[in-house]
C-alpha atoms as one frame of an Amber mdcrd trajectory, in Angstrom:
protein
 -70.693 -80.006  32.468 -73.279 -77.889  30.305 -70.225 -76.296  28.884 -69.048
 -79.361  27.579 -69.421 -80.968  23.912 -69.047 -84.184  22.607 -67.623 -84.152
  19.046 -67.399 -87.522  16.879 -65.250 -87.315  13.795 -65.245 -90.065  11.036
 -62.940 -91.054   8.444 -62.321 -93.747   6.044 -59.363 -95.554   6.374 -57.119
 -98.139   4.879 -54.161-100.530   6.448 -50.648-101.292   5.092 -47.349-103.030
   6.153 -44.715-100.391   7.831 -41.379 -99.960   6.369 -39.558 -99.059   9.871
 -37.022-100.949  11.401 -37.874-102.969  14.340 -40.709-105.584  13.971 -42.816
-105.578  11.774 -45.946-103.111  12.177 -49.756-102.173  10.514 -50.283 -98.437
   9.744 -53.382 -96.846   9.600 -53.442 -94.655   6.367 -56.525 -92.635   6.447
 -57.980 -91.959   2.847 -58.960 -87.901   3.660 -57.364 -85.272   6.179 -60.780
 -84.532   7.856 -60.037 -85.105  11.609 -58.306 -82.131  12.980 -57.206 -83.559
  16.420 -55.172 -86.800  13.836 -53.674 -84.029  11.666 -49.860 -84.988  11.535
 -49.919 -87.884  13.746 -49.039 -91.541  12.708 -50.761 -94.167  14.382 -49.526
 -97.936  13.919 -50.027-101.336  15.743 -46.919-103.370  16.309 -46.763-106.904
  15.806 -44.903-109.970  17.243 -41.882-110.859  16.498 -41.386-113.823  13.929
 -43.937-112.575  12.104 -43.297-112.777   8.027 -43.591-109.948   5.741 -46.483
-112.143   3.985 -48.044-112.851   7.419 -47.917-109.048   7.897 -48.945-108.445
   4.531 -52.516-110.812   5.164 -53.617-108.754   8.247 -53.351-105.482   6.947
 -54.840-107.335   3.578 -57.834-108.493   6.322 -58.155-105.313   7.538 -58.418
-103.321   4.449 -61.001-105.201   3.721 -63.226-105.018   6.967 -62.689-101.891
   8.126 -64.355 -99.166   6.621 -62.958 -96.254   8.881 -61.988 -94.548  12.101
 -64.120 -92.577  14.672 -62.332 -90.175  17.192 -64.805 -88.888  19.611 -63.188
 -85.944  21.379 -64.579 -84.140  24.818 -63.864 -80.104  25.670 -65.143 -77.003
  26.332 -67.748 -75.809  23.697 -65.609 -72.731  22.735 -62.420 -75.055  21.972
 -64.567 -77.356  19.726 -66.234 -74.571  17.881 -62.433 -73.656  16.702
């Protein structure tokens, strides 16, 4: 285990309502491209069904407005993190 590092990435993020079909869903928009391991990936919680748009709308409102960002804390060999 000496070989292996610990790296925690931050970034600031902000919530909206998804526009996919299916029900209705909060995406996490993060505000800079600084975490390598995130780069192209989409992440999203789904919600129940027979939620409203405006019911959708106040939880990613809520969480705009709590959340301040995203850590990512990663694990692997010190010559993969140092890439």
């Amino acid at each position: 285990m000496a070989n292996e590092k610990v790296v925690t990435e931050r970034a600031g993020v902000g919530f909206a309502v998804g526009r996919q079909t299916g029900p209705a869903a909060i995406e996490i928009r993060l505000h800079h491209d600084t975490i390598p391991v995130l780069k192209g990936v989409q992440i999203a919680f789904e919600l129940l069904n027979g939620l409203s748009p405006d019911q959708a709308k106040k939880i990613a409102d809520v969480l705009s407005e709590n959340v301040v960002g995203i850590r990512v804390i990663t694990e692997g060999k010190a010559e993969a993190a140092a890439r």
